[in-house]
C-alpha positions as CSV (number, residue, x, y, z in Angstrom):
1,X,0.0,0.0,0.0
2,X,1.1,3.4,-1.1
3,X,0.9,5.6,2.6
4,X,0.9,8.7,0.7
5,X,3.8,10.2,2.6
6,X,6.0,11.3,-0.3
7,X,6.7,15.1,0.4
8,X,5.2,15.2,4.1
9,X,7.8,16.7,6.5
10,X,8.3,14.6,9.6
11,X,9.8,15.6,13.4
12,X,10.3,12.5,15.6
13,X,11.4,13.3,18.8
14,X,13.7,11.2,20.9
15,X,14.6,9.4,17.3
16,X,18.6,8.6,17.4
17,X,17.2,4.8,18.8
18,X,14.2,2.1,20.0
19,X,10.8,2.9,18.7
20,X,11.7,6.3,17.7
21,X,14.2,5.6,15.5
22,X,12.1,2.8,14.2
23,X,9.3,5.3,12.9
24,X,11.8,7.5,11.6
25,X,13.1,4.4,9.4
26,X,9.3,3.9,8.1
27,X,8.2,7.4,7.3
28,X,11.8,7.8,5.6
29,X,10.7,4.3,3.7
30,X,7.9,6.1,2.5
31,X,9.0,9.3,1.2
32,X,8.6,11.5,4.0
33,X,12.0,13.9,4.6
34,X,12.6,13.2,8.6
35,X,14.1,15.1,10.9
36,X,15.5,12.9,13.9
37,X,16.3,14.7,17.2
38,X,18.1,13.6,20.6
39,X,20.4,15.1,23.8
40,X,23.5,14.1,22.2
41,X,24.7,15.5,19.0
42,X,27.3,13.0,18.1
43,X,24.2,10.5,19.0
44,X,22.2,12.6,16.5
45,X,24.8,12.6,13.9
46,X,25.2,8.9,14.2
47,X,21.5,8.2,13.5
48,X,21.1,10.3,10.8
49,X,24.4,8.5,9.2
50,X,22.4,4.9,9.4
51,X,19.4,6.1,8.2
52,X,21.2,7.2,5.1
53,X,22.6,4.4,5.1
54,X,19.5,2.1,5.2
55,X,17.4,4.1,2.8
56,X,19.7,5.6,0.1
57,X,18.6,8.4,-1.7
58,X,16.2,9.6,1.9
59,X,15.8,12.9,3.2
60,X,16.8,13.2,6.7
61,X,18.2,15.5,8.5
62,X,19.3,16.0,12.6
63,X,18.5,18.2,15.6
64,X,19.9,17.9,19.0
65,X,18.3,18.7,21.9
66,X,16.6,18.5,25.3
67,X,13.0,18.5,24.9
68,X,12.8,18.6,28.8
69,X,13.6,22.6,28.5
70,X,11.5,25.3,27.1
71,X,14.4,27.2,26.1
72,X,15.9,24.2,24.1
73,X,12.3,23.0,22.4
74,X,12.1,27.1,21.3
75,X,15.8,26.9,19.5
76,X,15.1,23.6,18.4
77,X,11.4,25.1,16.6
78,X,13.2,28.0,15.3
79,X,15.4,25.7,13.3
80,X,12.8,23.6,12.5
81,X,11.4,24.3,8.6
82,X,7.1,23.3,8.5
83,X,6.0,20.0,9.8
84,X,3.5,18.0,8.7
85,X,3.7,15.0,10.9
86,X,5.2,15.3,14.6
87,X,5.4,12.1,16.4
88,X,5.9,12.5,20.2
89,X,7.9,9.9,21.1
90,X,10.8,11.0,23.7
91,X,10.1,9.5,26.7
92,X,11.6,8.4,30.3
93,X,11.4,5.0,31.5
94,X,12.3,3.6,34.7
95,X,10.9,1.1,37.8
96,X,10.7,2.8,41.7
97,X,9.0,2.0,44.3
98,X,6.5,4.7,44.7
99,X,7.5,5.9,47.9
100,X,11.3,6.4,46.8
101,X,10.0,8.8,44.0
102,X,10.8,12.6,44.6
103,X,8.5,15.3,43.6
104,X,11.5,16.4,42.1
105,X,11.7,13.1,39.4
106,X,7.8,13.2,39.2
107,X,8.4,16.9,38.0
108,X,11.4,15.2,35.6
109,X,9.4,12.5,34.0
110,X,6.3,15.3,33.3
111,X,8.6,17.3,31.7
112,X,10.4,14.7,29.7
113,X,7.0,12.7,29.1
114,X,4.2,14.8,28.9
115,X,5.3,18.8,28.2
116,X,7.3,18.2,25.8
117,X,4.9,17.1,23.6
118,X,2.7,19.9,25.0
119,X,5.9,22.1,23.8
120,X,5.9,20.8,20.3
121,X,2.3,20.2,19.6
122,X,1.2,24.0,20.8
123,X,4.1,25.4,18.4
124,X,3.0,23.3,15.5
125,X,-0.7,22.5,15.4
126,X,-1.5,26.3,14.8
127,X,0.2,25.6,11.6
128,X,-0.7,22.2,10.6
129,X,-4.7,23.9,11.2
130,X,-3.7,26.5,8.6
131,X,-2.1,24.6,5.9
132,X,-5.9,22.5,6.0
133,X,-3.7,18.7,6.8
134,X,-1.3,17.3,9.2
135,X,-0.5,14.2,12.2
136,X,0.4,14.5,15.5
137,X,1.0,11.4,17.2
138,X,2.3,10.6,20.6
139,X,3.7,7.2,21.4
140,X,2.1,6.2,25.0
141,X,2.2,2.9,26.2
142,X,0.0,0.1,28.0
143,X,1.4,0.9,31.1
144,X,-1.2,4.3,30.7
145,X,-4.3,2.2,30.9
146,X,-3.0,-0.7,33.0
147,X,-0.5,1.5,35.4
148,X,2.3,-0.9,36.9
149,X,2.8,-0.3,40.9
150,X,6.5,-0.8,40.3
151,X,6.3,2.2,37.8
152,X,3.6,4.4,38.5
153,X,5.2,7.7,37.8
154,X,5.8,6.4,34.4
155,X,2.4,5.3,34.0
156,X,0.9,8.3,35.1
157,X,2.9,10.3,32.8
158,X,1.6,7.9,29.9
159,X,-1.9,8.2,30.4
160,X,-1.8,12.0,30.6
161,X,0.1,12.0,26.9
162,X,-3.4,9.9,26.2
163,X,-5.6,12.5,27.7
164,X,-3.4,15.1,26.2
165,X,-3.5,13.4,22.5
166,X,-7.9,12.8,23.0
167,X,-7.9,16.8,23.7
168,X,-6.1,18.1,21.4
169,X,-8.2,16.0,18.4
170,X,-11.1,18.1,19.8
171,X,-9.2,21.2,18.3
172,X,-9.0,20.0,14.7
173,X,-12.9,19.5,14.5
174,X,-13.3,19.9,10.5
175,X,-9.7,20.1,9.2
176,X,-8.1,18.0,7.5
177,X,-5.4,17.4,10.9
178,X,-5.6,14.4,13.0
179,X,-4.0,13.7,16.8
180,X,-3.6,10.2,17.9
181,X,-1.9,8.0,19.8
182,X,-0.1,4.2,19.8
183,X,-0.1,2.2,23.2
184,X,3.2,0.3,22.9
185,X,3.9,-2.7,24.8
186,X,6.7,-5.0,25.8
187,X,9.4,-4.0,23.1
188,X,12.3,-5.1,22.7
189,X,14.0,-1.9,22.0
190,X,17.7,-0.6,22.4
191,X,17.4,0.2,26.0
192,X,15.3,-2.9,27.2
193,X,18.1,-5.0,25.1
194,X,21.6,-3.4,27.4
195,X,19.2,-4.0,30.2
196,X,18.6,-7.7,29.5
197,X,22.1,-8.0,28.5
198,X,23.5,-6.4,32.3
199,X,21.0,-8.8,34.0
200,X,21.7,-12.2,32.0
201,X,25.3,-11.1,32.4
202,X,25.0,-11.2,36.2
203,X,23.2,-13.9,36.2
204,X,25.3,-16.0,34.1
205,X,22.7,-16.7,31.6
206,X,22.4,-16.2,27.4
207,X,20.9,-13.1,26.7
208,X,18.3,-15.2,24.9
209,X,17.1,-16.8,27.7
210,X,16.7,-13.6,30.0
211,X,14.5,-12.3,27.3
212,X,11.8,-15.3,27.6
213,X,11.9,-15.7,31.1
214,X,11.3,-12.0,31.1
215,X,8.3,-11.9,28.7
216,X,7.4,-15.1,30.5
217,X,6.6,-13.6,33.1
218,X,3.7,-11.1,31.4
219,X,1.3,-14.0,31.2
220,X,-1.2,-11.5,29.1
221,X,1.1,-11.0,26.5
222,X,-1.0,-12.6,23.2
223,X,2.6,-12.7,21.4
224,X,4.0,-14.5,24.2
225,X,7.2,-12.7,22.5
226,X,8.5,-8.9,22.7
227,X,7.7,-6.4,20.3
228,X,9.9,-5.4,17.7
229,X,10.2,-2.0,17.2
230,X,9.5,-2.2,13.9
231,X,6.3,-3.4,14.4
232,X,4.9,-0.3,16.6
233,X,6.8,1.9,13.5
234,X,4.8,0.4,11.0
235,X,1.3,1.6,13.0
236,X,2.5,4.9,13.0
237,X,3.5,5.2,9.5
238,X,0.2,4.8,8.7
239,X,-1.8,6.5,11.5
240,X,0.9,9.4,9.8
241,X,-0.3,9.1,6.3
242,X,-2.9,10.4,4.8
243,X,-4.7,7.1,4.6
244,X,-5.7,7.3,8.3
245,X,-7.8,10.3,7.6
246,X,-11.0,9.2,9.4
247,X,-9.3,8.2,12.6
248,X,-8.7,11.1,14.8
249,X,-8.5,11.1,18.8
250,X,-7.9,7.3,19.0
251,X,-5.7,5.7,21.5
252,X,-4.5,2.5,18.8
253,X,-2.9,-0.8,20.6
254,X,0.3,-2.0,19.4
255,X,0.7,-3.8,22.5
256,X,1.0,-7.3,21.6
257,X,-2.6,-8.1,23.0
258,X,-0.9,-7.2,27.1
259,X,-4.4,-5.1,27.1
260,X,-6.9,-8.1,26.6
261,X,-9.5,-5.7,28.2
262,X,-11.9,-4.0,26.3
263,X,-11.0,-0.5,25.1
């Protein structure tokens, strides 16, 4: 299927790895000129070298910075050209027993989690309303419906970026703009893979066999595998595209069937 996306201008936060780098592999795929962002520069520069690499001939293009600071999501807009698509995908992750959590790092994952996007979307929707079409999409996870008790700050901050997402739809009544957003589960993404590889290592173990005894344990999981990242990507290309047009303020599983609720 054709997604349309030749031309579109897509902004993927939090992009130089995991899922986010993973979406900006598929709307590259498709046509779209990407613009990957991160903290590190050299990180930056790195992933816009293999995406170049992977699809020859793509568009893509880097910006570094902290999305957790007004200051830095301003310098980064005002070298940002138009957007089309802006996929909200930065994001911290962590376990803590909720007594051990500071107001200080509830304040940290809001602003990493949830106001960045808030910073992005209320720079570039004006726009996107003007122009008569664009996507916003934030990548939230199953841990914002089903919120773990060894995580809740994190879930917290995930079901606000679907609250956030649902509101914001509201605003594009009768344009040709839509906000959604993806509910990610288990996946087995940069991050999860150095921590599986630090735990099998200190347990003596193949790395292989610490990841199924750790999706073993999530006796919900429909895959009864993790998620590759690819496969949330490949969602979000299209909820991007202008094929999606009739879905707007969704909340959209790619969770691997962990939510076997009704939703």
């Amino acid at each position: 299927m054709d997604l349309q996306l030749v031309g579109k201008r897509a902004f993927i936060s939090g992009s130089t790895q995991g899922i986010g780098y993973a979406i900006a592999e598929a709307l590259l795929a498709e046509g779209a000129t990407v613009t990957v962002n991160g903290r590190d520069a050299a990180r930056v520069s790195a992933a816009v070298e293999r995406l170049r690499s992977a699809v020859p001939g793509g568009e893509v293009f880097g910006l570094a910075a902290d999305l957790s600071m007004p200051d830095e999501v301003t310098r980064l807009l005002e070298s940002l050209d138009d957007v089309d698509i802006l996929v909200n995908n930065v994001g911290l992750f962590g376990l803590a027993e909720f007594e051990s959590v500071s107001d200080a790092e509830w304040a940290r994952y809001f602003d990493v989690n949830v106001m960045s996007g808030v910073r992005l979307s209320r720079r570039l929707l004006g726009a996107m309303r003007e122009r008569g079409w664009g996507r916003i999409v934030f990548i939230s996870s199953e841990s914002g419906v089903n919120v773990p008790g060894d995580m809740v700050h994190y879930g917290v901050t995930k079901a606000a970026m679907v609250a956030l997402g649902n509101g914001l739809a509201k605003l594009t009544r009768g344009t040709g703009v839509t906000v959604n957003t993806v509910l990610g589960g288990p996946t087995f993404s940069d991050g999860v893979a150095a921590a599986v590889a630090a735990v099998a290592g200190a347990q003596s173990v193949s790395s292989d066999a610490m990841k199924q005894a750790i999706i073993g344990q999530n006796h919900t999981t429909l895959l009864e595998r993790f998620i590759d990242p690819a496969e949330v990507a490949n969602l979000v290309a299209y909820i991007a595209s202008p094929r999606a047009s009739a879905t707007n303020g969704a909340a959209l599983r790619a969770d691997g069937g962990v939510l076997t609720a009704m939703l």
